[in-house]
C-alpha positions as a printed Julia matrix, in Angstrom:
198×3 Matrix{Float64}:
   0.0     0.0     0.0
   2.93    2.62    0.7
   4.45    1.5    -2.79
   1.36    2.2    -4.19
   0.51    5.86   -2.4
   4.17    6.41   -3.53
   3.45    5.8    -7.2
   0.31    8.03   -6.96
   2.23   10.88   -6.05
   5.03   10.46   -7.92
   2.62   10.56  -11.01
   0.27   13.46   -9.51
   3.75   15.44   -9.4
   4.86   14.13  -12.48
   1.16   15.42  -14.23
   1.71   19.04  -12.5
   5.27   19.43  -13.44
   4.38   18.41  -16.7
   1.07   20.54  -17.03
   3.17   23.37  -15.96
   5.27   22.66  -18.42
   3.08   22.67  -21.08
   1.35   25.73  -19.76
   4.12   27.28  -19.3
   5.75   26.71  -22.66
   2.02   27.25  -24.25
   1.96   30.69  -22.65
   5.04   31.97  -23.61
   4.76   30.64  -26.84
   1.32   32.24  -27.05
   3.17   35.44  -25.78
   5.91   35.87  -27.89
   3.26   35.01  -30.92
   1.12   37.74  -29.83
   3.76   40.09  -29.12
   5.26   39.27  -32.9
   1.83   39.81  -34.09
   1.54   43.37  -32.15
   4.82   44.27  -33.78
   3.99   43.18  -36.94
   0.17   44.73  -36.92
   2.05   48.43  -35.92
   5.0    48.39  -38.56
   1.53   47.29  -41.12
  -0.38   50.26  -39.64
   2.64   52.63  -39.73
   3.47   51.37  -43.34
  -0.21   52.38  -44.06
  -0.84   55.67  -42.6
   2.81   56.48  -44.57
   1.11   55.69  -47.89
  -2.29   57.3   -47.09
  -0.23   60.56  -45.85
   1.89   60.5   -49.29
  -1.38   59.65  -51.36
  -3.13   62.57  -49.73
  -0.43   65.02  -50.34
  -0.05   64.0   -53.76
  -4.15   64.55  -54.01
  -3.72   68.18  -52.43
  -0.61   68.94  -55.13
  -2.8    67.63  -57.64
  -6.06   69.71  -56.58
  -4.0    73.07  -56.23
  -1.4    72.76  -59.31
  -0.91   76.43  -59.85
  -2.65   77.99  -62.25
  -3.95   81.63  -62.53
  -5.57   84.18  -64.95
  -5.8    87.89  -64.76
  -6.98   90.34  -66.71
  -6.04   94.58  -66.36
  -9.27   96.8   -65.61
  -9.27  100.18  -67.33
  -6.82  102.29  -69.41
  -3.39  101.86  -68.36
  -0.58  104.35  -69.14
   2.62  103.08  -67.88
   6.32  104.72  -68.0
   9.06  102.38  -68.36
  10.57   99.74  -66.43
   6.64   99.49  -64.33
   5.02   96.5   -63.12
   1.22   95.51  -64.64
  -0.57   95.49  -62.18
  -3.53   93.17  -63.26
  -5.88   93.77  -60.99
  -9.1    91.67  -62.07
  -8.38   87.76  -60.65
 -10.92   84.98  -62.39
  -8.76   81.75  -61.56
  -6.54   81.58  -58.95
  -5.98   77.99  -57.55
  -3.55   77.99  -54.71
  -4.25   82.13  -54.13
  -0.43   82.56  -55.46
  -1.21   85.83  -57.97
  -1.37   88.93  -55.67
  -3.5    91.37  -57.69
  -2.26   94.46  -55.71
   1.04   94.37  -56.77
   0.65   92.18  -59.98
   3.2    89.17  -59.23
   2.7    85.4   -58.89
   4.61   84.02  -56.41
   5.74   80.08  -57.5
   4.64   77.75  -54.94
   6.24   74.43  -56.67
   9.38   74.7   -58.56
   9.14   73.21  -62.13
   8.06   73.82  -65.71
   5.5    76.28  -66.09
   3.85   78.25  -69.94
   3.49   81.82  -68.83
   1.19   83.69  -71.9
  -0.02   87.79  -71.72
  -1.6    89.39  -73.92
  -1.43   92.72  -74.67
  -4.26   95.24  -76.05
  -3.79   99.02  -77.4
  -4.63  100.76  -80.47
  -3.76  103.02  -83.33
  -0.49  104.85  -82.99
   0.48  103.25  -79.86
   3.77  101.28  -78.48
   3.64   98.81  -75.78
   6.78   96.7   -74.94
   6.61   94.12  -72.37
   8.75   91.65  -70.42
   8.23   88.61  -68.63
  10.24   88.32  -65.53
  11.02   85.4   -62.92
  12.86   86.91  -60.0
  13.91   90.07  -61.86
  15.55   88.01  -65.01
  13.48   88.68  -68.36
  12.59   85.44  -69.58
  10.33   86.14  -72.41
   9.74   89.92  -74.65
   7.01   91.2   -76.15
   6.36   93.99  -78.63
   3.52   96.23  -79.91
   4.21   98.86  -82.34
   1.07  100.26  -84.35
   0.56  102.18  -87.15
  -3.07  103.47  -88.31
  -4.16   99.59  -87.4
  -7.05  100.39  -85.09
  -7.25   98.34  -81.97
  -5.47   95.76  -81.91
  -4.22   92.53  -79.2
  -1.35   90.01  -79.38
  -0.09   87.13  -76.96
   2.99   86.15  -76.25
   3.61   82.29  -74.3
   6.86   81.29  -72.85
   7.9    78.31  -71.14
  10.43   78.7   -68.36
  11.52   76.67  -65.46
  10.58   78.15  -61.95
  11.97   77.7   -58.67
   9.85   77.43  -55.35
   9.47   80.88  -54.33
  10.36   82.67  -57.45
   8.33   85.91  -58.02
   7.14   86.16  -61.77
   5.6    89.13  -63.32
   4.92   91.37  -66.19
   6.44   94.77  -66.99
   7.03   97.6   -69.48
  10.75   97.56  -70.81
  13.25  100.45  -70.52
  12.55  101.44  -74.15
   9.57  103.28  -74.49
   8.03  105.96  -71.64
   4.36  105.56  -72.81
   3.13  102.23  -72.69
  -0.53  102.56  -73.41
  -3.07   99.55  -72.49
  -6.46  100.03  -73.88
  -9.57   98.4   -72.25
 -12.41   97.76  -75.14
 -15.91   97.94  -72.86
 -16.85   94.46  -73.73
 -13.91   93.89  -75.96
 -10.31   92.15  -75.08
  -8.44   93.16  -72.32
  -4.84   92.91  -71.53
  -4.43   89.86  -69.5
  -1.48   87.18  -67.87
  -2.08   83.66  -67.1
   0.22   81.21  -65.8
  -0.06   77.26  -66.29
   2.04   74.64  -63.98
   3.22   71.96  -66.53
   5.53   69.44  -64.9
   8.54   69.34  -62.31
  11.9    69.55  -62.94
């Protein structure tokens, strides 16, 4: 009979060190599963918000690609070397053209088509420049005879820097630069298209 008690506790002890064991092993198997699975689940959700945060900037630089048009309200007589001030705003998307002062203001550096056009009449002389940060990237020139009224457009495409300030002015040639406004007619005008980086 003491053989047998013996026996009996030898196994119970021998089931609870094994349970333990097992338990033991199961939980920190279980454990250091979970705790892979945590890491794994963050570096997923990290991963994630990364791409959503680059897809939604991408959206936003998509949505406000710079583009403006402007248009000049009333006669304009300028001397030489003045800014155009063009004053009347009908697209602006990313509020970059600042119509008191009559220069765009590059938000994104790249590729950009820059076009005015410039209206007078009879007798008149208009010469123009397109600067970007006070370097004349593009000319234009209006010289008429006994034509009438009369409009023409010139487009340039010019790479941009961030930050660059781009505007319109009259040249150092001619001291009476004379912009006509037609009432219901064309008007002198500047737009400015974002094409690509660089």
């Amino acid at each position: 009979m003491g053989l047998q008690i013996l026996i009996y506790i030898g196994v119970i002890i021998f089931h609870r060190v094994l349970t333990r064991s097992i338990n033991n092993g199961t939980i920190e198997n279980r454990t250091d599963s979970l705790e892979r699975s945590f890491d794994s689940l963050v570096l997923r959700m990290n991963n994630m918000t990364d791409i959503l945060n680059n897809l939604q900037t991408k959206i936003q630089t998509q949505k406000k690609s710079p583009l403006f048009y402007v248009e000049l309200s009333g006669n304009r007589q300028l001397q030489k070397n003045s800014i155009v001030k063009f004053d009347t705003q009908f697209i602006d998307e990313g509020n970059n053209f600042n119509t008191g002062d009559g220069i765009f203001v590059a938000p994104t550096s790249g590729v950009y088509l820059f076009s005015w056009t410039i209206q007078t009449y009879s007798s008149k002389t208009v010469q123009t420049e397109l600067r970007v940060d006070n370097i004349v990237r593009g000319k234009h020139l209006m010289n008429l005879g006994s034509a009438g009224y009369f409009a023409t457009t010139r487009n340039v495409f010019c790479a941009v820097n961030k930050g660059d300030h781009v505007w319109i002015q009259t040249d150092n040639h001619y001291a009476d630069n004379y912009f006509q406004d037609l009432s219901g007619g064309v008007r002198s005008s500047f737009m400015g298209i974002f094409i690509q980086e660089h």
